[in-house]
N, C-alpha and C positions, 0 to 999 in steps of 0.2 A: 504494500500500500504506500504511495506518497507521501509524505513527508506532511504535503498541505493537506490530504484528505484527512490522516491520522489527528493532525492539530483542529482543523475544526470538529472530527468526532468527539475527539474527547469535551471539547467546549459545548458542545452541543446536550452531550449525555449528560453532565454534568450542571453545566447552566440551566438549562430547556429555553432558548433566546428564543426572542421575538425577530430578531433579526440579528444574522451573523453573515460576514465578510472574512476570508481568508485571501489575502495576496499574495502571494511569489515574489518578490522584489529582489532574487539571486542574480536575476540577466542584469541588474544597476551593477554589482559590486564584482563583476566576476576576474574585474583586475585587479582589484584591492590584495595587500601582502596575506591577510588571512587563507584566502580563495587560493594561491598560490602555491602558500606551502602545505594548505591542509587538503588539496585535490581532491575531490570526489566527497567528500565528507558531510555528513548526513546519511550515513547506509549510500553511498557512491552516488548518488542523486544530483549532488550542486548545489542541493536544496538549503539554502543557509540565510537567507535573509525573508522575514516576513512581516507583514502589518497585520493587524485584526482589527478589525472592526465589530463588534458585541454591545448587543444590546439584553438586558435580563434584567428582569425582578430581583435577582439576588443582590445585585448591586445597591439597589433603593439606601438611603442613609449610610453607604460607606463612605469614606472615603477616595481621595485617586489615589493615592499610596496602597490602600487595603484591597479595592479592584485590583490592581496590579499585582499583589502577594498574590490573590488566588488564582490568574491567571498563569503567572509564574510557575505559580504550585501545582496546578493542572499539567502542567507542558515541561514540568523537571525532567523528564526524561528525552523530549526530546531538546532540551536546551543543552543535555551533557552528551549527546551523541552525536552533537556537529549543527544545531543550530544556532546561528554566532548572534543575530540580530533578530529581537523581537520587538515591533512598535506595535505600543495598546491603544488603541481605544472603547473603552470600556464603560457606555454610560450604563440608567436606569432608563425606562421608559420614560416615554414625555422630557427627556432632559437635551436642549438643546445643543445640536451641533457645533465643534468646534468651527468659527470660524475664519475663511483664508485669509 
């Protein structure tokens, strides 16, 4: 399984969003020194930079720090197996978009 599909399962089983976005953002950095010397890395995929986008109930009165623990905490596994870059975004419902 993918590297992306795996990341937004577990968010999904976990959270139960209203709405979730996983990105690929590995084709931005695939010159960067990381990319370079760690080759293939994600289970040989490339697969190393991603965004999320999460929207859930479960977030309601946290924090952006405490969103971010638990998504962290969901995806430790693949953060220690070659995913180098992970950007959160992590609201509750109704809570408006960051914006450009």
């Amino acid at each position: 399984m993918a590297v992306r599909d795996r990341i937004k399962a577990k968010l999904q089983e976990a959270l139960a969003p209203s709405y979730i976005e996983v990105i690929d953002e590995s084709r931005k950095h695939a010159a960067h020194a990381h990319a370079v010397e760690r080759r293939g890395s994600a289970g040989g995929a490339g697969e190393t930079h991603f965004r999320v986008k999460v929207v859930s109930e479960s977030f309601r009165g946290k924090s952006r720090v405490d969103r971010h623990r638990v998504v962290n905490h969901l995806l430790k596994t693949e953060l220690e197996s070659g995913v180098h870059a992970l950007a959160i975004e992590a609201k509750a419902p109704g809570e408006r978009p960051k914006s450009k």
